[in-house]
N, C-alpha and C positions, 0 to 999 in steps of 0.2 A: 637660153631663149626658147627651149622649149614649153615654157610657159606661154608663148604665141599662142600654142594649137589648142591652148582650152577656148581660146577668144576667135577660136573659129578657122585660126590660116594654116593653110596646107604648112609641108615641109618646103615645096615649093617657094610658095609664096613668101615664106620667112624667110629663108636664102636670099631670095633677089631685094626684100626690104630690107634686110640687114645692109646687101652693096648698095641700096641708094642711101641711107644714111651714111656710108663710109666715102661719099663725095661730094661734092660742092655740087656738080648736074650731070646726073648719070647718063650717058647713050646706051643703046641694046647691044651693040658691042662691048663695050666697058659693064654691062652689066651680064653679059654673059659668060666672059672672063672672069669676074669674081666670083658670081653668086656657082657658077659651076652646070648654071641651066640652062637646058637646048633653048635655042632662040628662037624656037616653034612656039615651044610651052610658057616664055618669059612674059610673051602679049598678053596671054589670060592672068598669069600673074600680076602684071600691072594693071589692068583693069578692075581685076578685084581691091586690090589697094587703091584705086584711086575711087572708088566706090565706098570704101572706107575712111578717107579724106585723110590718106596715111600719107600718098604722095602728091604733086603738083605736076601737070603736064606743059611743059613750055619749049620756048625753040631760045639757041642760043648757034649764032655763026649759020644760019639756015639750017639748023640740024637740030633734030626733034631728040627733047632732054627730059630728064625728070627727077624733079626735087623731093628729096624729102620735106613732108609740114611735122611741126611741134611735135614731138611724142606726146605733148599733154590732150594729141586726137584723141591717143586712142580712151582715156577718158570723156572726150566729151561723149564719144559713141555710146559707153555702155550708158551714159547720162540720157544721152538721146533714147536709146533703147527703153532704162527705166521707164522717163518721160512717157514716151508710147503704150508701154504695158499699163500704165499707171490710167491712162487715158482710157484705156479698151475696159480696164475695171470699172471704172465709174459708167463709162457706156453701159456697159453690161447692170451693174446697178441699177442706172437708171432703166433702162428694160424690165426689170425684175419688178422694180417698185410699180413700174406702171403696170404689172399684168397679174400681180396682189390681188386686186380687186375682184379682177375677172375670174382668177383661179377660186379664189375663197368663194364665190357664188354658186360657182361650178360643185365645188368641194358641198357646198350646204342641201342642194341638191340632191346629191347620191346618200346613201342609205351611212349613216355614219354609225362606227364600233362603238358596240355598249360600253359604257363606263361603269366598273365593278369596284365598287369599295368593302371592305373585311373590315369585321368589327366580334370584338372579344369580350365576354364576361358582360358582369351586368353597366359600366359603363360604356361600353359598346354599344348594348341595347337604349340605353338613355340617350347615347347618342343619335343611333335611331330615329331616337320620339324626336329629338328635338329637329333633327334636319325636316320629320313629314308639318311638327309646327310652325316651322320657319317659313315652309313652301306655300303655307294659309289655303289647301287644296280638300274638298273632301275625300274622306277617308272608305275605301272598298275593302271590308275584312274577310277574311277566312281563316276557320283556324279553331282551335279548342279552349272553349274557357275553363272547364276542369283541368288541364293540362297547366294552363297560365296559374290560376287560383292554386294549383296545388303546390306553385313555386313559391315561396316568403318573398322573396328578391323579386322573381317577377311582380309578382302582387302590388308590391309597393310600387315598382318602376310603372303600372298599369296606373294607379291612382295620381302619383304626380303630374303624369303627361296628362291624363283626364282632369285634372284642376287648372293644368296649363291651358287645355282648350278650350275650358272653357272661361278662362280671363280673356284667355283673346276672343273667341269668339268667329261668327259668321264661317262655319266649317261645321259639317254634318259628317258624322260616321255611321255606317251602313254595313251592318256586322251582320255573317251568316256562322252562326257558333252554337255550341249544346245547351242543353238546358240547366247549367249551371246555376244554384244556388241563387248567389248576388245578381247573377245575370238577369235571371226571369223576375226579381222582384225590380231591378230598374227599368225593365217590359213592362211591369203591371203601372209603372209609374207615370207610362206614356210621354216620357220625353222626346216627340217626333220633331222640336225643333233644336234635334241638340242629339239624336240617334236614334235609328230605328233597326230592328232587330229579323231575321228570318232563324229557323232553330234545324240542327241537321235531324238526322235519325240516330234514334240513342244507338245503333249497331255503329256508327263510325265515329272513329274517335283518330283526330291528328293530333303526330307529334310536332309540328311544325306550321307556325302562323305565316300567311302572307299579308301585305297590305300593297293596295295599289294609290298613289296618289300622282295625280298628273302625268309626268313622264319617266315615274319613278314608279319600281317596286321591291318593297321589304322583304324581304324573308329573314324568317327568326325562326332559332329552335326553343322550344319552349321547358327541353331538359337539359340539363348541366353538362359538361359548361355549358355555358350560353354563350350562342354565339352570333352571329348575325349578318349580310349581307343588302347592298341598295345596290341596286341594276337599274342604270338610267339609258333608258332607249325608249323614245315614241312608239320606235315598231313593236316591242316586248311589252312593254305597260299598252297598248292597246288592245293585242291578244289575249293578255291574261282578261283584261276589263272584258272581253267579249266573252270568256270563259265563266267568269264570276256572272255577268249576268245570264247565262244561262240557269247557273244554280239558282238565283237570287230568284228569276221568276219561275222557277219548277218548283220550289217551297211558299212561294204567297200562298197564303190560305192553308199552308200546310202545316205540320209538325208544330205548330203553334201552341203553346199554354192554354189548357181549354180554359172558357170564361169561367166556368163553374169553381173550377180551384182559384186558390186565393194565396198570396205569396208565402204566407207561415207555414202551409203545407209544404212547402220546396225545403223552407230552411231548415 
């Protein structure tokens, strides 16, 4: 019967229920005689049990008795118990579901963690191109076009996505880059519905492109491997766009392809 005390009852208390099942209708004398306990301590004992719906409190010959109920109680208890825990769960659920709402607004609010994606080799970089075409956003460039053009791989990966944007359409690129070759002759061609160009100083030359679009910004390295990076945060792609256009209007007017040269001179 030690197995009582994981279900809660003293040693106590399992004594003196043992002698009320061993009778027909216990008295606190006959149950102090068996169970072996002071008839101080047997009161609380029996109230605990009849609290547990273990025993019955009744009078028999004017004399205050006590019956054992079913042993199948102590089943219904932990039933009852489950019952209750089972209840407080879904309470609790239902609390939670209702304060969803409120939390997630709360949460949208506050300054939320960049989301950092890795990207490797040159389909990583394709990959790239294709999530800034996906996002149908204009494009804020920085970055080296002899560094790209000097790549084969990049090369090619720079003309698909360029064929790509311009199937889709209605997205503008706004490239601050060297005065590369192909570059300056697609400047002399004046595509300003479809890109426009600021040129750096031939002393700086990067190894690494960024692009800003929307709430996103790319970075790529433009030597081998190749490898590449998209940071999406509001607060990040905003900063940089403030940075970029720093540069963008310190070069208007500047660094620019004089009119007097003519693209064959470049190539």
């Amino acid at each position: 019967m030690k197995e009582l005390k994981s279900l809660g009852l003293t040693e106590n208390e399992i004594k003196v229920y043992i002698a009320v099942l061993k009778q027909e209708a216990s008295t606190i004398k006959s149950l102090t005689s068996i169970s072996g306990v002071k008839r101080t301590t047997i009161y609380s004992c029996l109230n605990k049990l009849k609290k547990l719906g273990l025993i019955i409190e009744g009078r028999k010959n004017k004399k205050r008795v006590f019956i054992a109920d079913e042993p199948e109680k102590l089943l219904e208890g932990i039933n009852q118990e489950e019952k209750n825990l089972q209840d407080k769960i879904k309470q609790r659920k239902k609390i939670i579901n209702s304060l969803l709402p409120q939390l997630k607004a709360i949460a949208k609010k506050t300054t939320e963690a960049p989301k950092v994606r890795f990207y490797e080799g040159l389909a990583g970089c394709w990959s790239i191109g294709e999530d800034f075409l996906k996002e149908k956003k204009d494009l804020f460039e920085l970055g080296s076009s002899i560094k790209a053009f000097e790549n084969v791989d990049v090369q090619e990966s720079i003309r698909r996505i360029t064929n790509r944007r311009r199937q889709i359409g209605k997205t503008k690129s706004y490239m601050i880059t060297d005065k590369y070759p192909e570059i300056v002759k697609r400047y002399f061609l004046k595509e300003l519905d479809f890109r426009e160009y600021r040129f750096l100083p031939k002393e700086i030359k990067l190894d690494s492109y960024v692009i800003i679009y929307g709430d996103k910004v790319a970075l790529l390295s433009t030597k081998k491997p190749l490898w590449g990076m998209i940071i999406e945060s509001k607060e990040i792609a905003k900063t940089m766009k403030f940075l970029w256009d720093i540069a963008w209007k310190s070069l208007e007017g500047k660094n620019l392809p004089e009119k007097r040269l003519k693209p064959p001179e470049f190539v």
